[in-house]
ZADRENMI-776352 format. One line per 4 residues: number of its first residue (from 1); for each residue x, y, z of N, C-alpha, C, O, CB. Coordinates in steps of 0.02 Angstrom, whole numbers. Glycine has a CB too. Layout:
<nodes>
NUM	X Y Z X Y Z X Y Z X Y Z X Y Z  ...
</nodes>
This chain:
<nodes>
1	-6820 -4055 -1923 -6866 -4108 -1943 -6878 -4155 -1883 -6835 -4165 -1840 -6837 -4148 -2003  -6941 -4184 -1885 -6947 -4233 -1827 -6971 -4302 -1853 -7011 -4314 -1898 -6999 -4205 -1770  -6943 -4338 -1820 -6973 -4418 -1847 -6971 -4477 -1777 -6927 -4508 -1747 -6908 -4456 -1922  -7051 -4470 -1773 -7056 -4515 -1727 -7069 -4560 -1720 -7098 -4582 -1671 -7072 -4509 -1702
5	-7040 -4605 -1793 -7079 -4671 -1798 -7002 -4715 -1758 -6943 -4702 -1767 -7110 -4699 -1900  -7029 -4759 -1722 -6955 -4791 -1705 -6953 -4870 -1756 -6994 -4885 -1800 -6947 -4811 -1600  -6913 -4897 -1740 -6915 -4970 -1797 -6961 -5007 -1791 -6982 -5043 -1836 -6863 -5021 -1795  -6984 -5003 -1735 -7033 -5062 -1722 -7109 -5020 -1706 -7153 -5049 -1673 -7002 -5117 -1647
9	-7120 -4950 -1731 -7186 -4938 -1716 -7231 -4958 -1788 -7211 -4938 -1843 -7193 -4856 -1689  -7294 -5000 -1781 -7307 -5033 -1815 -7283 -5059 -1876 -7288 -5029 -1929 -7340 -5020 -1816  -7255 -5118 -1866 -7190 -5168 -1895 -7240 -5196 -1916 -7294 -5201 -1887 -7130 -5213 -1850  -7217 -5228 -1994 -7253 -5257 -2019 -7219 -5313 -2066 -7168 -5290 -2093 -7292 -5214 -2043
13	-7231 -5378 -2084 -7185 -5416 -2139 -7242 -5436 -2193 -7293 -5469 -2183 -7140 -5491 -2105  -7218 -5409 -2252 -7266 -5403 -2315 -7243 -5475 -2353 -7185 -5491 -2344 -7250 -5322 -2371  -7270 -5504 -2378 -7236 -5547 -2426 -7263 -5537 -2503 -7315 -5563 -2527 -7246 -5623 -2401  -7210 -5489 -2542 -7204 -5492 -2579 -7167 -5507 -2651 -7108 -5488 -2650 -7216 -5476 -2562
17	-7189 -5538 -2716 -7157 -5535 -2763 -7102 -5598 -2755 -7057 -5613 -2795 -7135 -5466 -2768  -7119 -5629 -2693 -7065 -5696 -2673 -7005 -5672 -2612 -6950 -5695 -2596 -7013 -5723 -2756  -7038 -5629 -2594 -6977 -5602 -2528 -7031 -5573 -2466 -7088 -5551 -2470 -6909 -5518 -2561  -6980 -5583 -2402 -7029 -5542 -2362 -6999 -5481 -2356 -6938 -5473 -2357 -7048 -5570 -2294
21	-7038 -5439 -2350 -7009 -5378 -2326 -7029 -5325 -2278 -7083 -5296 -2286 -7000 -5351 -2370  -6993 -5311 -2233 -7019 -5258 -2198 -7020 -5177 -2189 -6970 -5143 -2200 -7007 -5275 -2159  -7064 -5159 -2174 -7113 -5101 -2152 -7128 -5070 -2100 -7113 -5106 -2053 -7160 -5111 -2159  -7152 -5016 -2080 -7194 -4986 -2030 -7256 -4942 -2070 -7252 -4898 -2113 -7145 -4937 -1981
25	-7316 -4975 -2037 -7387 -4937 -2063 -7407 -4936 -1997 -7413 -4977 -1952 -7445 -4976 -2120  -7415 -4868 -2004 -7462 -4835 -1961 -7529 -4805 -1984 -7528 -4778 -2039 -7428 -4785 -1933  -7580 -4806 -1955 -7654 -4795 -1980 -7670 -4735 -1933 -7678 -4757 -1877 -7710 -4866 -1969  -7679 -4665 -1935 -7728 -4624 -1892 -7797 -4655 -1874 -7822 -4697 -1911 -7743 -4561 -1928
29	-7829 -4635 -1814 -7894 -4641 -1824 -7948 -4587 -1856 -7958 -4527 -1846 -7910 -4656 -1766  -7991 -4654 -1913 -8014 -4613 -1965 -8003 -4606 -2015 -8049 -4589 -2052 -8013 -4575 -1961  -7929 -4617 -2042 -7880 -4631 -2110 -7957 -4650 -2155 -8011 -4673 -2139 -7804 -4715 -2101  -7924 -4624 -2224 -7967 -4661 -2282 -7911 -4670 -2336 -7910 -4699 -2390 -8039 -4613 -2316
33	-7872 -4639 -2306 -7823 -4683 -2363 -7750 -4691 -2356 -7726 -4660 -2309 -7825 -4651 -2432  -7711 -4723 -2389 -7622 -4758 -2338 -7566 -4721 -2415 -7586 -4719 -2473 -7610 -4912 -2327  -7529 -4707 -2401 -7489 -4698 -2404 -7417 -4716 -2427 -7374 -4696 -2388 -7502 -4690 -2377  -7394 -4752 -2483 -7354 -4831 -2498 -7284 -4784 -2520 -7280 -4752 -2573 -7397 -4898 -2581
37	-7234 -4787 -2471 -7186 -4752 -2487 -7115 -4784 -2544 -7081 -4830 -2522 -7169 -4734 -2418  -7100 -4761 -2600 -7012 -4790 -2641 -6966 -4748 -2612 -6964 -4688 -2627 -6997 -4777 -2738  -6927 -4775 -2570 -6859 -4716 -2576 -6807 -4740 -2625 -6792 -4789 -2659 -6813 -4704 -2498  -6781 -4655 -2608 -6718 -4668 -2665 -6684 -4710 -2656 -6692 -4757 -2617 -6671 -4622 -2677
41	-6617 -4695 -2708 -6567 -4741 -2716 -6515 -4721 -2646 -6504 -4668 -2617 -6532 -4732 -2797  -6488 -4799 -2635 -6452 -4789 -2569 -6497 -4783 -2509 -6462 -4798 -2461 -6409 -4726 -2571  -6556 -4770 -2491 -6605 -4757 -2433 -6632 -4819 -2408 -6615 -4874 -2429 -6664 -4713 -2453  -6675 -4808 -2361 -6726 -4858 -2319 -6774 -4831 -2292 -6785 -4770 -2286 -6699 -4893 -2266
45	-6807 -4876 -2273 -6881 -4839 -2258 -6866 -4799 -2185 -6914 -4770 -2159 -6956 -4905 -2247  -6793 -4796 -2148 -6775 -4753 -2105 -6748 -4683 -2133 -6701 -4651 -2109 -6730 -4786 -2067  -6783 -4666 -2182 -6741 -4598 -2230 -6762 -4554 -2180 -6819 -4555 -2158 -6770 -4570 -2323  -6723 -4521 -2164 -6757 -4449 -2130 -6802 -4413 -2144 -6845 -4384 -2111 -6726 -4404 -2126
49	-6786 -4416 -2217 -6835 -4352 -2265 -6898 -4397 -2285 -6953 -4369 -2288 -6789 -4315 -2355  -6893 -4460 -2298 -6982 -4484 -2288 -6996 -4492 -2240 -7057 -4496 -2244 -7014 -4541 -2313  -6975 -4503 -2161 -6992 -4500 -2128 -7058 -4444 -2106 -7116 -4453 -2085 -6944 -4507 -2112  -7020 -4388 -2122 -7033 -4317 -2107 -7099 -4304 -2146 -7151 -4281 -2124 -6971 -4265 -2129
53	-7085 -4326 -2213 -7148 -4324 -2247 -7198 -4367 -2227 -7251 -4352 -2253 -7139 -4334 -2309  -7202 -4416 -2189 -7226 -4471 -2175 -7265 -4434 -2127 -7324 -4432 -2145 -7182 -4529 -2158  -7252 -4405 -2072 -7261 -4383 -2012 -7306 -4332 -2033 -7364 -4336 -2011 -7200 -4365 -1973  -7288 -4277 -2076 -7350 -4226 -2109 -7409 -4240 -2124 -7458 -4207 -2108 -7340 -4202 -2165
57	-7409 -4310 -2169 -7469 -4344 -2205 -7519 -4350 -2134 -7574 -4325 -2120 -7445 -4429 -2248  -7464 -4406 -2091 -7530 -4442 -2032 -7552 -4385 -1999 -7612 -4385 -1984 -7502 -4504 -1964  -7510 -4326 -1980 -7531 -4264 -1931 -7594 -4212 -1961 -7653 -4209 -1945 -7459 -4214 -1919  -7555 -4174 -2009 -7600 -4128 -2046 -7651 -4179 -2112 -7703 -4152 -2129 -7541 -4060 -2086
61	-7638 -4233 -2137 -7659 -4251 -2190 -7723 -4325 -2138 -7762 -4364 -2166 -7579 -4273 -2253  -7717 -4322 -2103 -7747 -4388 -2063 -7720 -4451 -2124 -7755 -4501 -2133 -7855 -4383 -2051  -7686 -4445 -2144 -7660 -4517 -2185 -7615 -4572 -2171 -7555 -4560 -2169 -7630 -4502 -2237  -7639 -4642 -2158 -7611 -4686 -2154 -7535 -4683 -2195 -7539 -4659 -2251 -7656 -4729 -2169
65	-7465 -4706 -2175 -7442 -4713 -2223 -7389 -4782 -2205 -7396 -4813 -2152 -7418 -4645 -2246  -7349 -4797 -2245 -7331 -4871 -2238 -7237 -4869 -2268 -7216 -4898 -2318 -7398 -4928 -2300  -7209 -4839 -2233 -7137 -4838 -2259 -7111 -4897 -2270 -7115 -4937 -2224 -7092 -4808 -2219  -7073 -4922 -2343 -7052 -5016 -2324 -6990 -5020 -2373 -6981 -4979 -2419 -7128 -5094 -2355
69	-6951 -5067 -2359 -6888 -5066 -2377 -6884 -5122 -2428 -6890 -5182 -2418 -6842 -5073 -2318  -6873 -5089 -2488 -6892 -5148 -2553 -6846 -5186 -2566 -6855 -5236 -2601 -6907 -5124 -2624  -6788 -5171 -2540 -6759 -5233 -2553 -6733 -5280 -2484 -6722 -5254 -2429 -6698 -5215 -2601  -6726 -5340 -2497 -6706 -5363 -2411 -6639 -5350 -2386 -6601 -5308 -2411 -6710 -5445 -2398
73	-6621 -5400 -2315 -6569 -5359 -2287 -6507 -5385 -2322 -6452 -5363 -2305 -6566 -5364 -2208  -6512 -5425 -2364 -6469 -5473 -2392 -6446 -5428 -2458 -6386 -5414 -2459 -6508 -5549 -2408  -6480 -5408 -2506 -6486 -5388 -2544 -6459 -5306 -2557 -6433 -5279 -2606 -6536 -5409 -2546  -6483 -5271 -2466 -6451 -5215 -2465 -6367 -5217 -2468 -6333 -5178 -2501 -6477 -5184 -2407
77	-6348 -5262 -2433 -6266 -5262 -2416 -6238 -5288 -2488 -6185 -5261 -2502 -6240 -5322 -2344  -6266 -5344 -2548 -6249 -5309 -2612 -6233 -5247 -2651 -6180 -5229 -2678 -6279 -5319 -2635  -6296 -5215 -2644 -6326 -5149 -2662 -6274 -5100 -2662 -6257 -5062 -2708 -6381 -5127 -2614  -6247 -5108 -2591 -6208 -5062 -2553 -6122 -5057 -2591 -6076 -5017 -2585 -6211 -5095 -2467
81	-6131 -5123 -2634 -6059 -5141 -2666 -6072 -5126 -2739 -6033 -5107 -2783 -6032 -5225 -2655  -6144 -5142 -2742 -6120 -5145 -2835 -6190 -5073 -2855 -6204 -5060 -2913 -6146 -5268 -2895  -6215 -5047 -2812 -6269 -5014 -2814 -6314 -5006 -2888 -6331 -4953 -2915 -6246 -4955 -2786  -6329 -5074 -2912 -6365 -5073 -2949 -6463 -5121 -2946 -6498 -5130 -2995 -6311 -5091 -2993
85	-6479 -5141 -2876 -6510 -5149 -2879 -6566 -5075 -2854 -6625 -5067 -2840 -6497 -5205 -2862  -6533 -5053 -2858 -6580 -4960 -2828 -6619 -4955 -2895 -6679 -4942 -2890 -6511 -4859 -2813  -6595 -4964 -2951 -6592 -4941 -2988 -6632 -4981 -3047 -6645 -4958 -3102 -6535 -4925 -2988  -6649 -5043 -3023 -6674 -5109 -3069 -6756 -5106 -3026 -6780 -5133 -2976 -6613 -5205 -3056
89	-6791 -5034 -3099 -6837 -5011 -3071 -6894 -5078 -3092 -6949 -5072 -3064 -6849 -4931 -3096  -6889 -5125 -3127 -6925 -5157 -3121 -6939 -5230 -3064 -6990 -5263 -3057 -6921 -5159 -3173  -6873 -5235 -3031 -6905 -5271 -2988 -6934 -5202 -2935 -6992 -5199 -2914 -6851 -5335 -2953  -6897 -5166 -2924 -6935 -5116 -2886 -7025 -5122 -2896 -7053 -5141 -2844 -6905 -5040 -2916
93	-7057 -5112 -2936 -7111 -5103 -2958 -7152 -5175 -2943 -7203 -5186 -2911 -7101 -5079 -3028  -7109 -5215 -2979 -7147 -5286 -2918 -7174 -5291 -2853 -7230 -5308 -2831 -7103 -5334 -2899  -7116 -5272 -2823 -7138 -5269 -2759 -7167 -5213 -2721 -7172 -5224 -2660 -7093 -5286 -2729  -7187 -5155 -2741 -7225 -5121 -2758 -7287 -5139 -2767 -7329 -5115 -2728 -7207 -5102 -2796
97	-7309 -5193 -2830 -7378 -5197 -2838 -7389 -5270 -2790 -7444 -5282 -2767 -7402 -5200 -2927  -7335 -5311 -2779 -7361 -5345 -2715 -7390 -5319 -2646 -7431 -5352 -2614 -7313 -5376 -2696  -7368 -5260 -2627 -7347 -5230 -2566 -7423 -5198 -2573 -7455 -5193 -2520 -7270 -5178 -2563  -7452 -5178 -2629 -7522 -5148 -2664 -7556 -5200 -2637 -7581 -5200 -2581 -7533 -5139 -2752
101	-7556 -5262 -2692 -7601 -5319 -2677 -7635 -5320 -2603 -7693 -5311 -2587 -7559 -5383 -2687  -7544 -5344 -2540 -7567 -5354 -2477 -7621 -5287 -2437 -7667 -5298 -2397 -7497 -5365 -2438  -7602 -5233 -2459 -7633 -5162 -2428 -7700 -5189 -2464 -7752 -5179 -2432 -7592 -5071 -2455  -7705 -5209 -2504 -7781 -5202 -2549 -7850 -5263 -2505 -7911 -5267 -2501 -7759 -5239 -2658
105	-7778 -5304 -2479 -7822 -5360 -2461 -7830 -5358 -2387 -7870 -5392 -2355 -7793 -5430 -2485  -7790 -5318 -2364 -7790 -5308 -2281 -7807 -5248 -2245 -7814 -5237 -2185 -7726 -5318 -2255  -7816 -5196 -2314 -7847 -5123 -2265 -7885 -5103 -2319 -7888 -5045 -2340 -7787 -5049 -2231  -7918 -5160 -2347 -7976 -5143 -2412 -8011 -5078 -2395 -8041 -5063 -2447 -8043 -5207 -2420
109	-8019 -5048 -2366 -8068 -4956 -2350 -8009 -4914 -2355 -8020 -4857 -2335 -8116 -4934 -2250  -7945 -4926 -2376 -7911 -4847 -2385 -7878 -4860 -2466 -7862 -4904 -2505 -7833 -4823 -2311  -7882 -4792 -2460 -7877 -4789 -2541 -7791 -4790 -2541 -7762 -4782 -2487 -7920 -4704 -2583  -7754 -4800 -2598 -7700 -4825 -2606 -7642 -4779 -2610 -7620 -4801 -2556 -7705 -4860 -2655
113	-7595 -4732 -2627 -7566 -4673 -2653 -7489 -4698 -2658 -7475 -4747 -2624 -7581 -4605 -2604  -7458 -4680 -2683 -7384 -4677 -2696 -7331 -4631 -2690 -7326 -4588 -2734 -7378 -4687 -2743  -7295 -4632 -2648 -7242 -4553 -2647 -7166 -4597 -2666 -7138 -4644 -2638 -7237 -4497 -2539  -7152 -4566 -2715 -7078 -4596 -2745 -7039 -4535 -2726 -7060 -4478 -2714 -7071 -4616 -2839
117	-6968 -4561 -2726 -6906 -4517 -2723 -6838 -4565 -2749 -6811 -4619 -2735 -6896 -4486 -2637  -6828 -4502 -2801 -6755 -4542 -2860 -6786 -4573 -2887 -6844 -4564 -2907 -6689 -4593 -2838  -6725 -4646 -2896 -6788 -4711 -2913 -6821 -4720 -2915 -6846 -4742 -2967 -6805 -4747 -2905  -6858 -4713 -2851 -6944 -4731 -2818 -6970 -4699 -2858 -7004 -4732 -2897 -6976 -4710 -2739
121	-6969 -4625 -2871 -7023 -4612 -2903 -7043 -4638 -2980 -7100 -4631 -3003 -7021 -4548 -2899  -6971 -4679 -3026 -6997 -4703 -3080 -7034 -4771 -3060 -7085 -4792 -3089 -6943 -4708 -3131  -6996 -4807 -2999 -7035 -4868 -2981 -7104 -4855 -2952 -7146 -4894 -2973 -6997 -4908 -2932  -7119 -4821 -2920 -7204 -4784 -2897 -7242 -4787 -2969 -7298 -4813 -2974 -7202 -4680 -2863
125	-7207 -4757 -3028 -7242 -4731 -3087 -7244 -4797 -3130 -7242 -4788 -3191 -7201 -4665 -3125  -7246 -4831 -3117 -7221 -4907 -3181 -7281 -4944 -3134 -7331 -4974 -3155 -7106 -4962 -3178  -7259 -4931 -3062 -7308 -4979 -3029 -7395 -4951 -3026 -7444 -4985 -3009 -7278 -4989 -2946  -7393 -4887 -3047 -7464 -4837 -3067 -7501 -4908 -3111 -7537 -4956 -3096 -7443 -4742 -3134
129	-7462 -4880 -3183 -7462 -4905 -3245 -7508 -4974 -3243 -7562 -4983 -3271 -7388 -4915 -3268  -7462 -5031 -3194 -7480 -5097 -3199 -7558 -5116 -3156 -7606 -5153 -3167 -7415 -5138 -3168  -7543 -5073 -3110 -7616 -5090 -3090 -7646 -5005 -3076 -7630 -4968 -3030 -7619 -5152 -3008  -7692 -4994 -3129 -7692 -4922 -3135 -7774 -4906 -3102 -7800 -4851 -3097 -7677 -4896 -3225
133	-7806 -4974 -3081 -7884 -4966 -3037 -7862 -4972 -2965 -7901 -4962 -2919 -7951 -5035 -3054  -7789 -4991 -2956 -7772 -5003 -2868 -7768 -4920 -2851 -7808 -4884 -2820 -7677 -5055 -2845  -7703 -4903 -2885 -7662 -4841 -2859 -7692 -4753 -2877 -7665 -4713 -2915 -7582 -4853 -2900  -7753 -4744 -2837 -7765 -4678 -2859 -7718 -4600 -2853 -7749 -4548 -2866 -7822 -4671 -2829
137	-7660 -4598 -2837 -7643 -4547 -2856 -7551 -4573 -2819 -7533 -4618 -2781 -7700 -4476 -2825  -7516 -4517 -2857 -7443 -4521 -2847 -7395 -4462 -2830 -7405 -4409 -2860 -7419 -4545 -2904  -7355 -4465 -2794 -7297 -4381 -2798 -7229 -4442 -2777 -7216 -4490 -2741 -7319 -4283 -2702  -7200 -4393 -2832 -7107 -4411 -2832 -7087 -4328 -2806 -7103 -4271 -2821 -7060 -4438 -2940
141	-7053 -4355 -2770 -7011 -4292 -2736 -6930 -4317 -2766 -6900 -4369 -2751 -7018 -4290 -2629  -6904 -4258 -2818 -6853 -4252 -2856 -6850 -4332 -2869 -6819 -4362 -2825 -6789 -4212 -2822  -6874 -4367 -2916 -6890 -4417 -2949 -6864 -4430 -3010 -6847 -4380 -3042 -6942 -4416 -2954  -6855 -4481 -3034 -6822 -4519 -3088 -6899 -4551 -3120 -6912 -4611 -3125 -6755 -4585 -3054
145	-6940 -4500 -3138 -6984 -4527 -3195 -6980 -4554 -3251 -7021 -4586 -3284 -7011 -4496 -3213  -6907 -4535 -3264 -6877 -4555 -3346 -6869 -4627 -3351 -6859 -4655 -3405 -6797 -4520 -3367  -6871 -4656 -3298 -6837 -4732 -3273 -6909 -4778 -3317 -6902 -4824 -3357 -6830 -4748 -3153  -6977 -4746 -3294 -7028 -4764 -3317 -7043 -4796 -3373 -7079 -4844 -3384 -7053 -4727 -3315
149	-6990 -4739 -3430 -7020 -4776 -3488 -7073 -4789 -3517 -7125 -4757 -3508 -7013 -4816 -3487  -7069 -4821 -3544 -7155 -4839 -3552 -7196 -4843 -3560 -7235 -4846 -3608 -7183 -4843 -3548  -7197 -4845 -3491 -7255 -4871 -3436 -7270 -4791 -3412 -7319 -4787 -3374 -7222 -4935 -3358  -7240 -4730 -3427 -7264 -4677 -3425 -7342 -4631 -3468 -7363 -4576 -3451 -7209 -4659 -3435
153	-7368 -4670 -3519 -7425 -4656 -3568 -7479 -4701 -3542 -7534 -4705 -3570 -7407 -4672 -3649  -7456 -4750 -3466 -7525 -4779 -3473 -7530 -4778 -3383 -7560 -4820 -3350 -7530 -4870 -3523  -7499 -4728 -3358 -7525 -4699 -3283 -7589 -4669 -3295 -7610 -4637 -3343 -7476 -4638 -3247  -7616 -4687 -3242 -7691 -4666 -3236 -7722 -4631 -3190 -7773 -4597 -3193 -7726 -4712 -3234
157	-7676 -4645 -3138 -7662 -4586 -3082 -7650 -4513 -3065 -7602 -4489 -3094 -7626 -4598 -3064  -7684 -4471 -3023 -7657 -4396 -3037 -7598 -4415 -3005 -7589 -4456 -2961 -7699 -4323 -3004  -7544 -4365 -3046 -7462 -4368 -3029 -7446 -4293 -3006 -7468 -4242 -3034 -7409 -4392 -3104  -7408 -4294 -2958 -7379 -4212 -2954 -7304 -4254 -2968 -7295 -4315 -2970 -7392 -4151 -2859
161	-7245 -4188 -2977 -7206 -4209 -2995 -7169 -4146 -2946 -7196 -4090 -2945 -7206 -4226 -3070  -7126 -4154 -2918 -7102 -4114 -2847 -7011 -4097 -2872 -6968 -4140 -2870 -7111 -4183 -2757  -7000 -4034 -2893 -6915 -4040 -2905 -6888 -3976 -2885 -6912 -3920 -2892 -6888 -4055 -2987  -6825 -3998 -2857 -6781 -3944 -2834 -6766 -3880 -2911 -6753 -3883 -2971 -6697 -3993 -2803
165	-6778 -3834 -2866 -6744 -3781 -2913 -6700 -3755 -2967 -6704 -3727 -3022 -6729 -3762 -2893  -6628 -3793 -2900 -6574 -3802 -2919 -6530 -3860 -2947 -6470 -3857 -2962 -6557 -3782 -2883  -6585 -3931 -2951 -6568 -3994 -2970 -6594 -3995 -3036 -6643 -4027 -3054 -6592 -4048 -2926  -6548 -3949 -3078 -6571 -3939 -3147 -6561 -4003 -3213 -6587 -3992 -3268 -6529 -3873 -3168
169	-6526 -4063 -3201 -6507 -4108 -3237 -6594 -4149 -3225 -6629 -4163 -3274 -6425 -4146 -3209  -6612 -4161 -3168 -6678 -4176 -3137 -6760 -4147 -3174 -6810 -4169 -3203 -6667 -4143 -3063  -6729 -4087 -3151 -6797 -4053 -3173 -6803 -4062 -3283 -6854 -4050 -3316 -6785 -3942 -3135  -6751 -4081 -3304 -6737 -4083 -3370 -6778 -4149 -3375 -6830 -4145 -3408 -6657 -4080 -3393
173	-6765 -4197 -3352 -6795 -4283 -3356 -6864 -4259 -3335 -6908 -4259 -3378 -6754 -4354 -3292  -6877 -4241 -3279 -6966 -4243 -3259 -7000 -4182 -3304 -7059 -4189 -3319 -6985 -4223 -3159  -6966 -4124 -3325 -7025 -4118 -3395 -7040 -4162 -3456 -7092 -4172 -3488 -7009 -4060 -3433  -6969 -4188 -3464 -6971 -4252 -3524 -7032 -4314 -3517 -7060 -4345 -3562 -6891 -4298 -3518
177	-7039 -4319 -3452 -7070 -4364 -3425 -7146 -4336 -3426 -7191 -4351 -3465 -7037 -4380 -3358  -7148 -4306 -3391 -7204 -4241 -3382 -7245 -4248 -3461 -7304 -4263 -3471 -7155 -4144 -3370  -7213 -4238 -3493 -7228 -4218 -3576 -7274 -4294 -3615 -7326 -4293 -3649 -7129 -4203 -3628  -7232 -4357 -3594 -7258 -4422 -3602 -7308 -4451 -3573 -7324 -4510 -3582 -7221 -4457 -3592
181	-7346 -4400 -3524 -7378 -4421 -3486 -7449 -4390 -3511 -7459 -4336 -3540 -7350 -4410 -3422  -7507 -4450 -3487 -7560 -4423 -3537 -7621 -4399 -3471 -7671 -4362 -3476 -7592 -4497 -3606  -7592 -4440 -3404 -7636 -4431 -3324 -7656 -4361 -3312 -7639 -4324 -3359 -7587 -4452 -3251  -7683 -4335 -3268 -7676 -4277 -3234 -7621 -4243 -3182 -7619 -4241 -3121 -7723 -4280 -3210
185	-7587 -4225 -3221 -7538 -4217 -3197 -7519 -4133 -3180 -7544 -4083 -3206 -7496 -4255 -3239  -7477 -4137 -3137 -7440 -4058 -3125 -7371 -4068 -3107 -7351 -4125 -3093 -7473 -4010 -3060  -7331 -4015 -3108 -7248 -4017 -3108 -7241 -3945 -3059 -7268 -3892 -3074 -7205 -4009 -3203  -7195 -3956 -2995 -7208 -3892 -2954 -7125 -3894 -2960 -7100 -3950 -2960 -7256 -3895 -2865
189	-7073 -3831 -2967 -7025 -3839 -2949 -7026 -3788 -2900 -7059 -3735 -2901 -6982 -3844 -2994  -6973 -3814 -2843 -6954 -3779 -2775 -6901 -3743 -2770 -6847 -3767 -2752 -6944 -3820 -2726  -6913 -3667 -2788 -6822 -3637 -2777 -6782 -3644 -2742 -6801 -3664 -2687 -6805 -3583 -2768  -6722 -3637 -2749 -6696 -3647 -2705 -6663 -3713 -2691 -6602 -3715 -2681 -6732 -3629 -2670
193	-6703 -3772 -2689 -6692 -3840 -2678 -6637 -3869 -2722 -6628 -3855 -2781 -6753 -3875 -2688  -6605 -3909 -2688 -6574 -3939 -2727 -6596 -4022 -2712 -6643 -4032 -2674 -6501 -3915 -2720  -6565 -4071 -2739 -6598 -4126 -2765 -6603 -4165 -2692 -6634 -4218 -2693 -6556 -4164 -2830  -6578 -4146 -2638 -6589 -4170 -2583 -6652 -4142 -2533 -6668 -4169 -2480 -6529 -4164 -2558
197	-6681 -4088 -2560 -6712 -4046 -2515 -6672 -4027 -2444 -6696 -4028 -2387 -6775 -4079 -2503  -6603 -4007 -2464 -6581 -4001 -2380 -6599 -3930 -2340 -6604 -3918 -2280 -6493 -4007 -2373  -6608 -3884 -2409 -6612 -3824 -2374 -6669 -3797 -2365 -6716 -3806 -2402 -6579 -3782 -2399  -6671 -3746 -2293 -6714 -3741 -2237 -6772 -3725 -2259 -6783 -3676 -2296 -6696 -3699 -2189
201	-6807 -3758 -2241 -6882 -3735 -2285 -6909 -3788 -2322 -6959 -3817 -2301 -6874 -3674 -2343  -6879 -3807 -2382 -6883 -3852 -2449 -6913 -3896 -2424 -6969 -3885 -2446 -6822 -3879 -2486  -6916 -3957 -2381 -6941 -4012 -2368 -7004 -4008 -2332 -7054 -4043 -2341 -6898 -4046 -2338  -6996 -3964 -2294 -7066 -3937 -2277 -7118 -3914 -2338 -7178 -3929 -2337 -7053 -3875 -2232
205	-7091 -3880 -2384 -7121 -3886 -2447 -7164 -3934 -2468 -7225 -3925 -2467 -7082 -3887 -2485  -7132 -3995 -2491 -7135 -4044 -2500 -7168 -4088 -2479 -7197 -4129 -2515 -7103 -4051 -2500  -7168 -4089 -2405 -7225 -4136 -2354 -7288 -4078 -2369 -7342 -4107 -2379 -7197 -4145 -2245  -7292 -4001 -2373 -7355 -3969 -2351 -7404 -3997 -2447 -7465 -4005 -2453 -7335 -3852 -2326
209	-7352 -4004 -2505 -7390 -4018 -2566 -7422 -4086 -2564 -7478 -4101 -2585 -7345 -4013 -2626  -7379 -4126 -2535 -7397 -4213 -2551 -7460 -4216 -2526 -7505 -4246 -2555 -7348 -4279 -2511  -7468 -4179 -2463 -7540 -4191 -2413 -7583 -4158 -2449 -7641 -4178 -2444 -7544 -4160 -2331  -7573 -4114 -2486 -7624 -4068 -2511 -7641 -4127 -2580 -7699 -4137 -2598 -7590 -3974 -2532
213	-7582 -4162 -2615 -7587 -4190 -2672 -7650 -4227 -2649 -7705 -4217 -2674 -7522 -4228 -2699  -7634 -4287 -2579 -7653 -4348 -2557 -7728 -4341 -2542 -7774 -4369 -2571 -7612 -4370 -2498  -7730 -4285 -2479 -7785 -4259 -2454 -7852 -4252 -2507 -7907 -4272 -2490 -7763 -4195 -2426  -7837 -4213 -2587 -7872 -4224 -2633 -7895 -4297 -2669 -7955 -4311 -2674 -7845 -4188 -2666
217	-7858 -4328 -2686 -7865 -4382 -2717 -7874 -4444 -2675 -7911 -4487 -2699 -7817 -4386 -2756  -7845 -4454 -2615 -7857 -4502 -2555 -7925 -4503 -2509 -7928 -4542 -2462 -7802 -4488 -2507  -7980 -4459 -2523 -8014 -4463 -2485 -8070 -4473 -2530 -8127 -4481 -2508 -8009 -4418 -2439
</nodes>
């Protein structure tokens, strides 16, 4: 895998939901639409594996995308002790549709998209829901849709839904989820994979669907 974003290639401080938070968005030239990344639980917008996906979108997908770390730095070193703010998908989703707002008001010509993972992807899917004319389309890679609730019957967004093979407790929640859902949706599972995408191939998977997801609905 390669990831060549370093910390500070386009750094950005969002203020959302009552916090600032930071980011890296990068824009191709030409982009029509960005990219708004949730990582999982325990992660940062330095994940390897969104990275990687990140890097697919802007290369093969010409897509802006905007990796950002939802909770602050204060908040992570809690996290890290009681690991339950990963998981408190509704402030997740706040800042989320703040993080929307600012993209809406500062790169008004690209269209919006969402890629969740774990958590993220129920917080991506809640944040669909709330503002469902911002966010045209979504992919959770091995995702916690179930987290949704809901706020899963009133996504409006096309959804793919991305799951390991072998992350069978997973793939059980995102048909459940899948099933509640009334959007355009699809469910791809990846053999082989397990809930990390570690093995060789799998993640590449994964970045080659999202672009294909994005590429359709983002432009």
């Amino acid at each position: 895998m390669t990831t060549t974003i370093d910390r500070d290639q386009g750094l950005i401080h969002i203020n959302a939901a009552g916090v600032t938070l930071e980011g890296n968005l990068i824009i191709p030239n030409g982009a029509t639409g960005v990219v708004l990344f949730a990582h999982g639980s325990g992660s940062s917008r330095f994940s390897s594996r969104n990275r990687h996906v990140a890097e697919v979108l802007r290369t093969r997908g010409n897509l802006a995308t905007l990796l950002i770390d939802l909770l602050t730095a204060e908040e992570e070193l809690v996290d890290t002790r009681t690991a339950h703010l990963r998981f408190d998908i509704e402030l997740l989703a706040d800042r989320l549709v703040g993080t929307s707002e600012w993209l809406a008001r500062e790169r008004p010509n690209l269209k919006i998209g969402l890629f969740g993972a774990s958590p993220g992807g129920g917080a991506a899917l809640v944040t669909a829901a709330r503002v469902p004319d911002r966010i045209k389309a979504v992919v959770s890679r091995g995702g916690r849709p179930d987290l949704a609730g809901a706020a899963l019957a009133h996504v409006k967004a096309p959804t793919l839904l991305i799951v390991g093979g072998d992350d069978t407790p997973v793939i059980q929640m995102n048909q459940e989820a899948y099933d509640r859902m009334t959007a355009l949706r699809k469910m791809i599972i990846i053999p082989g994979a397990s809930h990390l995408f570690d093995e060789p191939g799998t993640l590449e998977e994964v970045a080659r669907l999202a672009t294909e997801w994005f590429e359709k609905y983002l432009r």
